[in-house]
Backbone as XML, in Angstrom:
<?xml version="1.0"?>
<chain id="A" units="angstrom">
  <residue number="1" name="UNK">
    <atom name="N" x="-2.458" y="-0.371" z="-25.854"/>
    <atom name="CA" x="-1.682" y="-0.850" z="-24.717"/>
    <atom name="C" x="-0.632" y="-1.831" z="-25.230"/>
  </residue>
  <residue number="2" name="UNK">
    <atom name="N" x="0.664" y="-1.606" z="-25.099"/>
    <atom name="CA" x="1.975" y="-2.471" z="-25.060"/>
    <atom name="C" x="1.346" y="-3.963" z="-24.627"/>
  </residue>
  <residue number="3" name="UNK">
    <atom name="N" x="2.196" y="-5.068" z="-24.968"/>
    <atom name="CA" x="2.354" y="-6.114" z="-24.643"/>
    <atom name="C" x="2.789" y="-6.663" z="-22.875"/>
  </residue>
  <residue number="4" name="UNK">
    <atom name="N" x="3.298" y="-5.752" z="-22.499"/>
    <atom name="CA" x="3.692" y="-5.661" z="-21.009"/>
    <atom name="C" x="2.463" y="-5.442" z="-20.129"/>
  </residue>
  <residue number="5" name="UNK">
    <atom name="N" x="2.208" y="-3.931" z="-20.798"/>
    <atom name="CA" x="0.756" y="-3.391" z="-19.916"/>
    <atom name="C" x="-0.834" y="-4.341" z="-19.946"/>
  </residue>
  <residue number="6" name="UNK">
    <atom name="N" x="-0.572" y="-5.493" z="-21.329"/>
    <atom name="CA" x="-1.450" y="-6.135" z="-21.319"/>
    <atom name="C" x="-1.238" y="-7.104" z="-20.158"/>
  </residue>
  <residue number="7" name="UNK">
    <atom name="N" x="-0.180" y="-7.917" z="-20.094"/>
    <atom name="CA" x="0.531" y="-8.859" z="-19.359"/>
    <atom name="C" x="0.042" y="-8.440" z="-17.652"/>
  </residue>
  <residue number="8" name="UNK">
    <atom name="N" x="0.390" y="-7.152" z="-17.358"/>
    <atom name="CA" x="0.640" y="-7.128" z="-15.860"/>
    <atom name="C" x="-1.229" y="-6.870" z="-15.651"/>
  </residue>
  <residue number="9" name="UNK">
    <atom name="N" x="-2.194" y="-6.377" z="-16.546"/>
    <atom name="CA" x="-3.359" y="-6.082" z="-16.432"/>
    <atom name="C" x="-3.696" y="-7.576" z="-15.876"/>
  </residue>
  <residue number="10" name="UNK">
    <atom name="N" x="-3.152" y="-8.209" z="-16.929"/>
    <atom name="CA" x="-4.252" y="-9.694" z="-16.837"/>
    <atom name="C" x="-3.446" y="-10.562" z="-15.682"/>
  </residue>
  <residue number="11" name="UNK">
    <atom name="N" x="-2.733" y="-10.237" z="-15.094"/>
    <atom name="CA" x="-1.911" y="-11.014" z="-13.749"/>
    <atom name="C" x="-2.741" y="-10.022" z="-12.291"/>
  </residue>
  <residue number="12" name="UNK">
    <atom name="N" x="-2.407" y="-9.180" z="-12.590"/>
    <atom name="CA" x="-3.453" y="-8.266" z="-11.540"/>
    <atom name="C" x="-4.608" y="-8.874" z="-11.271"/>
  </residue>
  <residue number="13" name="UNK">
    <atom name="N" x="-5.291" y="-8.935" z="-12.394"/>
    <atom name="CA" x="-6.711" y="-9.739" z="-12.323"/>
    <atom name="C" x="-6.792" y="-10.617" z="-11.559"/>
  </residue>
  <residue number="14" name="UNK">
    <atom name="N" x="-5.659" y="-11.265" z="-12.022"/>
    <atom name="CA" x="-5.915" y="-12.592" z="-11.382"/>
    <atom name="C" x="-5.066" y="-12.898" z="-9.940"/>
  </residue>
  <residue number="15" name="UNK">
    <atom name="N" x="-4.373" y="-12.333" z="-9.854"/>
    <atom name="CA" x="-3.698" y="-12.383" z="-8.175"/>
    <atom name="C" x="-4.632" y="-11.795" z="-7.450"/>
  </residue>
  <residue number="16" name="UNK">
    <atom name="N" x="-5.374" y="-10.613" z="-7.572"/>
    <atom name="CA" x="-6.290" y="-10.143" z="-6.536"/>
    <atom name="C" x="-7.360" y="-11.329" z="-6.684"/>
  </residue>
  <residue number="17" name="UNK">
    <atom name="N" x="-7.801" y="-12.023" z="-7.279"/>
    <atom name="CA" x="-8.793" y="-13.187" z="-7.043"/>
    <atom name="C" x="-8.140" y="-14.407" z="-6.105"/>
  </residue>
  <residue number="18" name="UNK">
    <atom name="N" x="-6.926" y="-14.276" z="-5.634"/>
    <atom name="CA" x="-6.167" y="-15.614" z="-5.315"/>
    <atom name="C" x="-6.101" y="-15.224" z="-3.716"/>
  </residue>
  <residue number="19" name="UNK">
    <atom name="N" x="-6.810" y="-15.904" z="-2.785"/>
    <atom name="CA" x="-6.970" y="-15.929" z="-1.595"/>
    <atom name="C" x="-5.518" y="-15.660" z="-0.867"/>
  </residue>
  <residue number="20" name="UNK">
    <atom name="N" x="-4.556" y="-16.547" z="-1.404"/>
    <atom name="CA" x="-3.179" y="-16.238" z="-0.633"/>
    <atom name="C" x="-2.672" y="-15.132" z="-0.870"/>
  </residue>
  <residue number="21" name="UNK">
    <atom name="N" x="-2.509" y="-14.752" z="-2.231"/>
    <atom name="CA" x="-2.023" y="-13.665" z="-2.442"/>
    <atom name="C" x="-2.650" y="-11.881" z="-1.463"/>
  </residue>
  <residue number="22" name="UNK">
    <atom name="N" x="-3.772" y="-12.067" z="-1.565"/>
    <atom name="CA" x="-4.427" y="-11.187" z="-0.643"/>
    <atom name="C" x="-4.175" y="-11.426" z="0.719"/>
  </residue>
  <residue number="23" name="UNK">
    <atom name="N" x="-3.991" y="-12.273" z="1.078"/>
    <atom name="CA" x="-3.328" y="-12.177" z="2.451"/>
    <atom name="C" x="-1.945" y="-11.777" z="2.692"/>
  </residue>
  <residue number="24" name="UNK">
    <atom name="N" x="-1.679" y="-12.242" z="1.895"/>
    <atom name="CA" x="-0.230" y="-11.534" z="1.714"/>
    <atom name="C" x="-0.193" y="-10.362" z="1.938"/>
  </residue>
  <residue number="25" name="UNK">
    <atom name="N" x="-1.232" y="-9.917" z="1.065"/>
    <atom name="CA" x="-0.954" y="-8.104" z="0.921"/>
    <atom name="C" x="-1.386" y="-7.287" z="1.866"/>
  </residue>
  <residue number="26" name="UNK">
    <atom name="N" x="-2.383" y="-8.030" z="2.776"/>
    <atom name="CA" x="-2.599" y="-7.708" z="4.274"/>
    <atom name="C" x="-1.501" y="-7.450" z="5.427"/>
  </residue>
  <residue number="27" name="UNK">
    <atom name="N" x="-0.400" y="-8.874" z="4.960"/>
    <atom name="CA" x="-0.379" y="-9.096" z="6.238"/>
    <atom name="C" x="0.781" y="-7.761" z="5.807"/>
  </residue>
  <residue number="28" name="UNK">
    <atom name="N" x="1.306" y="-7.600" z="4.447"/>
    <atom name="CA" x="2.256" y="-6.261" z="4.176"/>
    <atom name="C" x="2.008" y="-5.121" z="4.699"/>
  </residue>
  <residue number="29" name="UNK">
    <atom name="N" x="0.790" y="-4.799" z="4.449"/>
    <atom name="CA" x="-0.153" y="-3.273" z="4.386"/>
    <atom name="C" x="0.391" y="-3.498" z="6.317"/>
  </residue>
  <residue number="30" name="UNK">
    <atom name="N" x="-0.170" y="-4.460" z="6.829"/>
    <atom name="CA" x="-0.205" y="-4.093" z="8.695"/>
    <atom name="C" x="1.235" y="-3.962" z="8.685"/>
  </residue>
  <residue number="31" name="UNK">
    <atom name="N" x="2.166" y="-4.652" z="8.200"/>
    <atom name="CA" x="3.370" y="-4.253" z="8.344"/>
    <atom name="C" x="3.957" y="-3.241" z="8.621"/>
  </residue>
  <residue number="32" name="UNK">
    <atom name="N" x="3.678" y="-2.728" z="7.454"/>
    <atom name="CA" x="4.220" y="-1.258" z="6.553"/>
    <atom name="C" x="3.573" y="-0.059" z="7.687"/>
  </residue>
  <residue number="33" name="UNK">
    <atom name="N" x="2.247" y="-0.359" z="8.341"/>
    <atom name="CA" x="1.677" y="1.010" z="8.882"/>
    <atom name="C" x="2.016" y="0.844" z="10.456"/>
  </residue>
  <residue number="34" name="UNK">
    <atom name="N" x="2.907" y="-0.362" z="10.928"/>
    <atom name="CA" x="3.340" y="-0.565" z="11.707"/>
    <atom name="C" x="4.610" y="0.231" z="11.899"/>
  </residue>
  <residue number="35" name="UNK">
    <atom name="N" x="5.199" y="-0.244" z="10.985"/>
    <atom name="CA" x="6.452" y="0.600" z="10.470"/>
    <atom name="C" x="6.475" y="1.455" z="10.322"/>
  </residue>
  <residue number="36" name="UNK">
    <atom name="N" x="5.841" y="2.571" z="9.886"/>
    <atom name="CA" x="5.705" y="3.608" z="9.694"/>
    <atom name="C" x="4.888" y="4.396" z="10.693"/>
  </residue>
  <residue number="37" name="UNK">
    <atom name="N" x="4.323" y="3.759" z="11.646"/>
    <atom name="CA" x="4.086" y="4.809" z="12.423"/>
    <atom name="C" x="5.485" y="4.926" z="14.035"/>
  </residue>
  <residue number="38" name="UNK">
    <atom name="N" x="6.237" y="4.148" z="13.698"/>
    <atom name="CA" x="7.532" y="4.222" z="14.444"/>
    <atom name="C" x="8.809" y="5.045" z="13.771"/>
  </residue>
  <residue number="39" name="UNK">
    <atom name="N" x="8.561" y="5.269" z="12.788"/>
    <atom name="CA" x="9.729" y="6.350" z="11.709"/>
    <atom name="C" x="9.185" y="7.664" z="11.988"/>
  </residue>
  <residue number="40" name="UNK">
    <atom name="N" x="10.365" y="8.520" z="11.703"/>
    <atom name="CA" x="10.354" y="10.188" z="11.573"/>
    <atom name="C" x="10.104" y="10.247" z="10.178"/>
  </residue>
  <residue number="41" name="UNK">
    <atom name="N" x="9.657" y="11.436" z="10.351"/>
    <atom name="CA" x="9.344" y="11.807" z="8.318"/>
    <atom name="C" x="10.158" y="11.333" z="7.294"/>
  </residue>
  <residue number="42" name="UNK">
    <atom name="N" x="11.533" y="11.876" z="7.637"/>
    <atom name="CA" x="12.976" y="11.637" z="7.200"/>
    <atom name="C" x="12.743" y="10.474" z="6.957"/>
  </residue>
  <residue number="43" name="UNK">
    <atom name="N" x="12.861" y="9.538" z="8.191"/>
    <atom name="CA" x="13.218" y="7.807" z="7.992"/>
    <atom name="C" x="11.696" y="7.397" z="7.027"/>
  </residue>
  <residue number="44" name="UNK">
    <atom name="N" x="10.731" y="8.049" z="7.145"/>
    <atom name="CA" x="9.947" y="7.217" z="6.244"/>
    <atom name="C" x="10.062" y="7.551" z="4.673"/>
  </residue>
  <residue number="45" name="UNK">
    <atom name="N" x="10.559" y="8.653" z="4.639"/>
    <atom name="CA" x="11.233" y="9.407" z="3.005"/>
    <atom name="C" x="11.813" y="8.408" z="2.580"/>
  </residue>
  <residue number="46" name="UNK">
    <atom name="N" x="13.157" y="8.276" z="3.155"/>
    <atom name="CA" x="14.063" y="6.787" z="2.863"/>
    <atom name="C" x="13.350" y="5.433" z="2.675"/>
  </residue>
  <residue number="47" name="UNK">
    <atom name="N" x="12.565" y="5.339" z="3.986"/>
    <atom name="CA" x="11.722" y="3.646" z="3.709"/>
    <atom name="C" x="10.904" y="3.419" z="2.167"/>
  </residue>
  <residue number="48" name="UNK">
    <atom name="N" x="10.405" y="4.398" z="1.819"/>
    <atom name="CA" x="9.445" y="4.753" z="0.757"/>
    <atom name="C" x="10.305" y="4.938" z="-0.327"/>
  </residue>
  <residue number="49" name="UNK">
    <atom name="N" x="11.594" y="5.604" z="-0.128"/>
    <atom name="CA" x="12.484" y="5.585" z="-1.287"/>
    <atom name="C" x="13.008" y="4.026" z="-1.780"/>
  </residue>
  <residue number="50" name="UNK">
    <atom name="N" x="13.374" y="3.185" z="-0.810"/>
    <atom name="CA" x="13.977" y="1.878" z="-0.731"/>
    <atom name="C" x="13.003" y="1.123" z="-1.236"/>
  </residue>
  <residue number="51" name="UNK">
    <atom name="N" x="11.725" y="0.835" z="-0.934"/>
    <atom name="CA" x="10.395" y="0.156" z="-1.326"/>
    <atom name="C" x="10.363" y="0.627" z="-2.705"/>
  </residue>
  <residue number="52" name="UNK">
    <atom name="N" x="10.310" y="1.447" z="-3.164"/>
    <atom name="CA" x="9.673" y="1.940" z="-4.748"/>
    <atom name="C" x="11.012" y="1.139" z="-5.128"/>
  </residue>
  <residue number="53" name="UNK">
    <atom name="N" x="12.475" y="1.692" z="-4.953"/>
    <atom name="CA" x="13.167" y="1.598" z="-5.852"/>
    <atom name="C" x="13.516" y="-0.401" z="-5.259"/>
  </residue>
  <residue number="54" name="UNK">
    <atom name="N" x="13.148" y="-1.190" z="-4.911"/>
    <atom name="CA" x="12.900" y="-2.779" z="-4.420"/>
    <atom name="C" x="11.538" y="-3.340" z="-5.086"/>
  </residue>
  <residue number="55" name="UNK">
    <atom name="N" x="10.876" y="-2.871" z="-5.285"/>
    <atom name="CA" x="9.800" y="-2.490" z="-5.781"/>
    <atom name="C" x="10.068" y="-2.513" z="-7.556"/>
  </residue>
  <residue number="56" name="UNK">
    <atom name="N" x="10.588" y="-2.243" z="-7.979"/>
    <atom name="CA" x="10.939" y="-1.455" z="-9.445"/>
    <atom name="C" x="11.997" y="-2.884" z="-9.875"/>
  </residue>
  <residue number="57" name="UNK">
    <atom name="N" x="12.776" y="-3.213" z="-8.741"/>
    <atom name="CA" x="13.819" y="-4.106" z="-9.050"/>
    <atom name="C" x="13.213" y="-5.276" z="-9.133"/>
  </residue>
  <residue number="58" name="UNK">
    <atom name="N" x="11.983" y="-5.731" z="-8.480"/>
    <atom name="CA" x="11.663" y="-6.995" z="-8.634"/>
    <atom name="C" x="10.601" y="-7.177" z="-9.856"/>
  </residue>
  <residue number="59" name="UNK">
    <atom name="N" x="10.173" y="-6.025" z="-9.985"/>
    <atom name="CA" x="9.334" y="-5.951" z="-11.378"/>
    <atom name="C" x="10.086" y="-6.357" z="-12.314"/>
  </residue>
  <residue number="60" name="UNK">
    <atom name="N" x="11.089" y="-5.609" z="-12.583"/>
    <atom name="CA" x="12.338" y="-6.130" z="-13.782"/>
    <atom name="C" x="12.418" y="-7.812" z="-13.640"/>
  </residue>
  <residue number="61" name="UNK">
    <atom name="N" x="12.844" y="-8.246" z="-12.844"/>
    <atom name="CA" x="13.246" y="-9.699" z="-12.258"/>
    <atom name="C" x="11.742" y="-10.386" z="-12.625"/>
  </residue>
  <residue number="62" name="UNK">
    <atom name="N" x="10.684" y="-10.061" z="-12.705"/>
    <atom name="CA" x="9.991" y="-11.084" z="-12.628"/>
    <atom name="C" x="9.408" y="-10.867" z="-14.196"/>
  </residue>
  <residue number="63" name="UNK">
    <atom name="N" x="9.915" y="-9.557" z="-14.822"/>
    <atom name="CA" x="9.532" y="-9.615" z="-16.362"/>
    <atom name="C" x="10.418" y="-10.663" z="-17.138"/>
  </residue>
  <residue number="64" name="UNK">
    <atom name="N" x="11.676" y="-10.366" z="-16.536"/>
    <atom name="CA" x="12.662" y="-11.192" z="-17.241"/>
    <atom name="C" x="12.332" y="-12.797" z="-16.942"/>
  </residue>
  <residue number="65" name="UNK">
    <atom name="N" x="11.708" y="-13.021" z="-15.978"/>
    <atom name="CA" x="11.584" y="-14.771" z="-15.687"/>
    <atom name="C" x="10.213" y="-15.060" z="-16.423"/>
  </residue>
  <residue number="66" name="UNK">
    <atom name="N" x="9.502" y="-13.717" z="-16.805"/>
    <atom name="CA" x="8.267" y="-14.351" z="-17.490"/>
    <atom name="C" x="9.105" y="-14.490" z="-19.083"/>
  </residue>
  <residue number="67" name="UNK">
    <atom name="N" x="9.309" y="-13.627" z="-19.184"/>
    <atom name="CA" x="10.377" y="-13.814" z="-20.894"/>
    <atom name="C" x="10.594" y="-15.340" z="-21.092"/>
  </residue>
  <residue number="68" name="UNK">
    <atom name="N" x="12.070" y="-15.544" z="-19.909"/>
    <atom name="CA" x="12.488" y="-16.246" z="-20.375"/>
    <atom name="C" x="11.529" y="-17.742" z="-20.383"/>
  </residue>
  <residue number="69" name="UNK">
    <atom name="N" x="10.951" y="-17.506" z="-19.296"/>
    <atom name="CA" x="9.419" y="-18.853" z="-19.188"/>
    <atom name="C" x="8.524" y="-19.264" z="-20.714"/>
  </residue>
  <residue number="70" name="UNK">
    <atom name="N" x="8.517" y="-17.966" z="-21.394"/>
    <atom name="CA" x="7.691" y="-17.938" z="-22.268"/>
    <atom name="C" x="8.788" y="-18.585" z="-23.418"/>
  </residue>
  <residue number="71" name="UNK">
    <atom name="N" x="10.437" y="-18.063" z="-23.115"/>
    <atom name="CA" x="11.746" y="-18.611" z="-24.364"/>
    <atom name="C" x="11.267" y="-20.223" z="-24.274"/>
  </residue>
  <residue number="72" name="UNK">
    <atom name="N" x="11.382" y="-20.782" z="-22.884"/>
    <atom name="CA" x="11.742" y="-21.809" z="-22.611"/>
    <atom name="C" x="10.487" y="-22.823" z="-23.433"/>
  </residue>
  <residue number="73" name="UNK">
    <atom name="N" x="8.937" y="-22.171" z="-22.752"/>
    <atom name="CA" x="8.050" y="-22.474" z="-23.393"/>
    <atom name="C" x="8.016" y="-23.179" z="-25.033"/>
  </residue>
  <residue number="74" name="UNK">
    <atom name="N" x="8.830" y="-22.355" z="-25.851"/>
    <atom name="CA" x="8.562" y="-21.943" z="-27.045"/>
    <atom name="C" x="9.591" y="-22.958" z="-27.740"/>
  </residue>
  <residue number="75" name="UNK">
    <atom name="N" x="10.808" y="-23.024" z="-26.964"/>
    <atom name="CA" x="11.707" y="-24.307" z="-27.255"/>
    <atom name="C" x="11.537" y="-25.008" z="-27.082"/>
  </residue>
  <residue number="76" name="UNK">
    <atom name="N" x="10.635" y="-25.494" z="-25.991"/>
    <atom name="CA" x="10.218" y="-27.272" z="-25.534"/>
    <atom name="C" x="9.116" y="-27.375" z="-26.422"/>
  </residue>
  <residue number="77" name="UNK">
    <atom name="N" x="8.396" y="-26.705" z="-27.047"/>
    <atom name="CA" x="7.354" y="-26.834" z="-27.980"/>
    <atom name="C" x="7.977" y="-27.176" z="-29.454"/>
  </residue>
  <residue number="78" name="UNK">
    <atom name="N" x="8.717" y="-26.249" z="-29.687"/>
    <atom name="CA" x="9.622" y="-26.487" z="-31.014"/>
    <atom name="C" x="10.537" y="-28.051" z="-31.012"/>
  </residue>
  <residue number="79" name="UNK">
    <atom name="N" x="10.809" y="-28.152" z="-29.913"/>
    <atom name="CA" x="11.563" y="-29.322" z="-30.123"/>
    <atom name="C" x="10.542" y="-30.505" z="-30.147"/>
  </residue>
  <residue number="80" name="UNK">
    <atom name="N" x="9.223" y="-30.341" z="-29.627"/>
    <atom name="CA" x="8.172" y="-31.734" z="-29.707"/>
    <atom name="C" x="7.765" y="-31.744" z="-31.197"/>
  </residue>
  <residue number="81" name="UNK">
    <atom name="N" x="7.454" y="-30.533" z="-31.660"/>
    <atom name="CA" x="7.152" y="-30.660" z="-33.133"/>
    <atom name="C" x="8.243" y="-30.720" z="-33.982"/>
  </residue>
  <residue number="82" name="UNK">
    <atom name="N" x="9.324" y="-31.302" z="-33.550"/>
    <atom name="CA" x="10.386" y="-31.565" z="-34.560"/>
    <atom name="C" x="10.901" y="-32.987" z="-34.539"/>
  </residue>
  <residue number="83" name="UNK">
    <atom name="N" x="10.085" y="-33.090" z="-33.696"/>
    <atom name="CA" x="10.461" y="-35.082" z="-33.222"/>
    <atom name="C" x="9.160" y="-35.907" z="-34.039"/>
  </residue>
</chain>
């Protein structure tokens, strides 16, 4: 397993243990089947198209803020052991 696939394994883990976060995903899920039972096939093709590909975009966005978290990490460390 890649370095990524390790990463999102061990965040999974741990967001489904985190009380808020699961509510969250509740209060989404009632959302979503709310929503979707008011759409035509069509409109839910699209909704489902928009979600994956919003979905996909924030994955990117939140790899890149772990990166750079981990850059930032790695410089404020380097700079204490250089003082």
């Amino acid at each position: 397993m890649n370095k990524s696939g390790l990463m999102n394994e061990r965040l999974d883990s741990i967001v489904q243990n985190n009380e808020k976060y699961r509510q969250a995903e509740l209060e989404t899920d009632k959302a979503i089947c709310v929503l979707e039972g008011m759409l035509s096939q069509e409109q839910q093709k699209a909704l489902d198209d928009y979600l994956s590909a919003e979905n996909h975009r924030a994955a990117v966005y939140a790899e890149i803020s772990y990166r750079q978290g981990m850059k930032d990490i790695l410089t404020l460390l380097v700079s204490l052991i250089d003082k």
